[in-house]
N, CA, C and O of each residue as an XYZ file, in Angstrom:
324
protein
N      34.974    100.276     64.105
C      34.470    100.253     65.459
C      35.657    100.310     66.417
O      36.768     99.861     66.135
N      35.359    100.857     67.493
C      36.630    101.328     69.008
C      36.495     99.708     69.412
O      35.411     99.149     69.244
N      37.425     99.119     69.850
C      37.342     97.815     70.678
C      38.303     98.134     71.307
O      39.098     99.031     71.026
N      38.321     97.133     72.593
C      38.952     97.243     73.783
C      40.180     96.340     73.215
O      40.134     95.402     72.418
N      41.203     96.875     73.827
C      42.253     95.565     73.589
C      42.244     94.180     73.367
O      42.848     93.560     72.492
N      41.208     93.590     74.585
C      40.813     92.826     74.813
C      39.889     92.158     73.647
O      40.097     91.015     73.242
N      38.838     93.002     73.147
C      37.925     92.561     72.182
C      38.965     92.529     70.999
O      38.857     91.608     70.190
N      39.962     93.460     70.835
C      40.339     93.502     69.059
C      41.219     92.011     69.521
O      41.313     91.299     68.521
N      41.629     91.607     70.287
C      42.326     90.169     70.225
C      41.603     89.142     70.191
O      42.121     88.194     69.600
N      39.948     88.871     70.872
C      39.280     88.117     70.622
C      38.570     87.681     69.153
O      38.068     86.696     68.612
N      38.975     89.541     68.801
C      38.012     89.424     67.308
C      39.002     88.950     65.711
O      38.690     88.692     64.548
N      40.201     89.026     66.442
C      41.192     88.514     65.314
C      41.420     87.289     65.473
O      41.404     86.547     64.491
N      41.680     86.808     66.731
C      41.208     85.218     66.912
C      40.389     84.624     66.117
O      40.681     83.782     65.267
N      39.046     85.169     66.446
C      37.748     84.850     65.352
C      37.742     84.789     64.056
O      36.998     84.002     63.473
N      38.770     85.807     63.256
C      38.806     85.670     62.427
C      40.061     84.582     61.672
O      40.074     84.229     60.493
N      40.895     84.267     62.570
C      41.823     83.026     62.290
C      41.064     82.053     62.460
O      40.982     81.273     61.511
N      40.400     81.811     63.479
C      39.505     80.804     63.354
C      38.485     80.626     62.563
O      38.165     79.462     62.326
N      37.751     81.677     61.982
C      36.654     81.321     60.864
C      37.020     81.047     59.636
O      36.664     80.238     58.779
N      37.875     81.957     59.726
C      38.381     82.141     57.848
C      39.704     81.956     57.421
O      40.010     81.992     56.229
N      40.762     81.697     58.617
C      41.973     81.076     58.517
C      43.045     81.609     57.841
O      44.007     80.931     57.480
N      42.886     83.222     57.582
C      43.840     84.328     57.285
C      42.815     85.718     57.826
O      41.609     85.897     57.990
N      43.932     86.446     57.962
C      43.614     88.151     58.210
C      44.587     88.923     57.553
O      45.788     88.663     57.478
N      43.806     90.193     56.934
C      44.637     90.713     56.352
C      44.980     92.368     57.231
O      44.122     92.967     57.881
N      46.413     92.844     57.033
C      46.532     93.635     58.241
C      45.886     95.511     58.256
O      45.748     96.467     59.019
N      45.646     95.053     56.679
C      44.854     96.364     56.673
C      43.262     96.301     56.726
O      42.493     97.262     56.700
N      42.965     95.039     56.800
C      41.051     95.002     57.156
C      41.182     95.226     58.677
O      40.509     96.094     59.233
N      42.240     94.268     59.498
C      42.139     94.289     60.557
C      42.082     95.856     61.100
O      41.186     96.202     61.869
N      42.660     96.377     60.841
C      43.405     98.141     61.263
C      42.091     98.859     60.824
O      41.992     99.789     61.626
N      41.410     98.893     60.274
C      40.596     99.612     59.885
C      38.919     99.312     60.295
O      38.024    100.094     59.975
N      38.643     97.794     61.203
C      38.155     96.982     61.246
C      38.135     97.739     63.098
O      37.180     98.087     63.792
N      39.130     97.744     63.278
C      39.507     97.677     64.533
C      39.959     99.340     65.139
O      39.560     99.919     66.149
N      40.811     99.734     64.212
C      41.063    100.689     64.421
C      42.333    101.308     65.587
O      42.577    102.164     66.437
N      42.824    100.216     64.908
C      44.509    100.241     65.651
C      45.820    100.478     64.764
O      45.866     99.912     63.673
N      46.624    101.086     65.073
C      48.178    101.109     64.437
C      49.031     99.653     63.951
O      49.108     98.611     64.603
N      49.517     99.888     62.860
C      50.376     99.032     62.569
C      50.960     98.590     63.481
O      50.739     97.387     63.613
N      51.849     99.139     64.444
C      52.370     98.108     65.529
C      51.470     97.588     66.520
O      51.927     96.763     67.312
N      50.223     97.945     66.610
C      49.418     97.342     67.714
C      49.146     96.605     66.554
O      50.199     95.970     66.608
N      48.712     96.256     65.755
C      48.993     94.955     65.303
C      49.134     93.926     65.255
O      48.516     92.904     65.553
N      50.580     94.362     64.590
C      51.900     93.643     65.245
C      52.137     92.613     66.606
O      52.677     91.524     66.800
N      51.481     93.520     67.336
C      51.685     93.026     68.716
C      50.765     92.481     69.525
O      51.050     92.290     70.708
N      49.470     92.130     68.999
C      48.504     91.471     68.878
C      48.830     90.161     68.327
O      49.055     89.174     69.026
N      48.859     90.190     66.440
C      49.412     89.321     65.840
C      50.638     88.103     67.004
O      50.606     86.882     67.158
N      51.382     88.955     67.476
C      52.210     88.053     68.452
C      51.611     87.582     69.487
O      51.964     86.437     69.771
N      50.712     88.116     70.262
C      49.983     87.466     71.238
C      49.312     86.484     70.733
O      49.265     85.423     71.356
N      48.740     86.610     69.664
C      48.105     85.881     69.441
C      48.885     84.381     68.424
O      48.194     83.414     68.105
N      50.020     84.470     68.152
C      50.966     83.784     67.999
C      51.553     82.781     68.834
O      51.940     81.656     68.519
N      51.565     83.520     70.267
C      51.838     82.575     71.983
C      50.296     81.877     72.293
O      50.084     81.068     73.196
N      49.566     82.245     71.598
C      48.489     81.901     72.674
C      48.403     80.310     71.799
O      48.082     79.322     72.460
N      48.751     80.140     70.095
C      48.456     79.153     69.955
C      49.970     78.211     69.746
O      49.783     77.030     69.456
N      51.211     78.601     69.859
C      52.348     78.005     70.478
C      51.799     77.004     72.103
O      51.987     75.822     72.394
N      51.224     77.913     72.717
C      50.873     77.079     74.142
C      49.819     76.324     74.096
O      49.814     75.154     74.479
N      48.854     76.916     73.631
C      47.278     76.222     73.037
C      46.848     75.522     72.033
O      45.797     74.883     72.085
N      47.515     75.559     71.143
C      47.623     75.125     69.843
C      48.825     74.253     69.171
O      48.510     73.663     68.138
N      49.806     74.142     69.508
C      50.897     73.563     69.167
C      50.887     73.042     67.912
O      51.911     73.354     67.304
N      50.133     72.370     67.284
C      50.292     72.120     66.068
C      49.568     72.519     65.100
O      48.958     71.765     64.343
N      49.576     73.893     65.038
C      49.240     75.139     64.181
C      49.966     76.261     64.305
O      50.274     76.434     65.485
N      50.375     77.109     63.576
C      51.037     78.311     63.744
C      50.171     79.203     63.075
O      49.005     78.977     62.751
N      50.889     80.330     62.875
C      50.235     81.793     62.281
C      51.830     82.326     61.482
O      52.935     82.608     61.945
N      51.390     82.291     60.401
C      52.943     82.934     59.680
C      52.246     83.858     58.583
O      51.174     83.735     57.989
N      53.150     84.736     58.535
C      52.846     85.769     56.773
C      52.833     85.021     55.915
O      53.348     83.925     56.135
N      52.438     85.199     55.021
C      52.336     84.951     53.328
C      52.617     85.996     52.185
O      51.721     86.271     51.387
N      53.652     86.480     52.118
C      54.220     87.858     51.144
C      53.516     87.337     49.899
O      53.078     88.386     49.425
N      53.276     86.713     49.376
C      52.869     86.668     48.651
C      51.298     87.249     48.152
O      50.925     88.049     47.294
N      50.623     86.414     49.152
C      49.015     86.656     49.295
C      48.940     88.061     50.289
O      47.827     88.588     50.312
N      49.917     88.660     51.038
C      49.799     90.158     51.819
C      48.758     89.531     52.709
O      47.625     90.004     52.802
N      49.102     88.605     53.273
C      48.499     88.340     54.371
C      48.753     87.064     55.841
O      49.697     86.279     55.751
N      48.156     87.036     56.636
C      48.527     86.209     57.650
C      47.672     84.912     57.848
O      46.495     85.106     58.154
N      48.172     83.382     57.693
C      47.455     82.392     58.189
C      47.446     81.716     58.596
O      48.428     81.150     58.117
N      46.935     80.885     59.509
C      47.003     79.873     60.559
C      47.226     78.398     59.283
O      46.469     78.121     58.352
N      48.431     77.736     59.665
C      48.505     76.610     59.002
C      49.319     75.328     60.494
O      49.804     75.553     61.603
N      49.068     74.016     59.658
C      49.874     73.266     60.437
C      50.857     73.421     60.562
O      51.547     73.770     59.604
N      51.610     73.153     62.335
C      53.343     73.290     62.322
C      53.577     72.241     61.591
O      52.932     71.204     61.437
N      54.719     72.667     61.084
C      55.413     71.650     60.243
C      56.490     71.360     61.290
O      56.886     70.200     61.179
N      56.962     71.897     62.061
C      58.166     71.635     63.194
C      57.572     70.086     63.654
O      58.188     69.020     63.664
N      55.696     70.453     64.150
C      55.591     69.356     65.022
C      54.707     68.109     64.292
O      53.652     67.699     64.776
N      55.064     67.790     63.554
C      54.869     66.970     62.344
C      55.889     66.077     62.343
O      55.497     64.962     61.999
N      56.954     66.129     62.576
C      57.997     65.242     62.532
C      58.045     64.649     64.047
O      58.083     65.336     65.068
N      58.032     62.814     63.955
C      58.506     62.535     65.565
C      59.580     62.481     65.779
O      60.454     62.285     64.936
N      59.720     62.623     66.795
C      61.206     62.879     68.044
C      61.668     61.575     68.009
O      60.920     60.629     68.254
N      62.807     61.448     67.732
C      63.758     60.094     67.653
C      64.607     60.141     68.671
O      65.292     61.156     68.795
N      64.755     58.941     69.710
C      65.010     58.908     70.708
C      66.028     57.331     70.574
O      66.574     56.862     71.572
């Protein structure tokens, strides 16, 4: 299906949020965007939960060929003062 920029970022959201990985060739084909739009999605959508999310990230998994939302481990540790 054609989605708007807008929708293919809402709809990969959705799918971090339902199912807690995406893989980049369902997405692309799903969506119907280029490897670097992607990419560059994937990163937006990377900031959105850095600012919104803070203690979750989105990282690859080479292993599994795919992308998933897990806890930061950065913000897991307290700040010693």
């Amino acid at each position: 299906m054609l989605l708007s920029k807008g929708q293919a970022l809402l709809f990969i959201y959705e799918r971090f949020a339902k199912e807690k990985r995406v893989t980049k060739a369902s997405i692309q084909d799903i969506c119907q965007i280029s490897s670097i739009t992607f990419k560059r999605y994937v990163g937006e959508i990377r900031g959105y939960y850095a600012q919104v999310h803070p203690d979750y990230e989105i990282i690859y998994d080479r292993k599994k060929d795919c992308y998933l939302v897990q806890k930061n481990q950065k913000n897991n540790n307290p700040i010693e003062e």
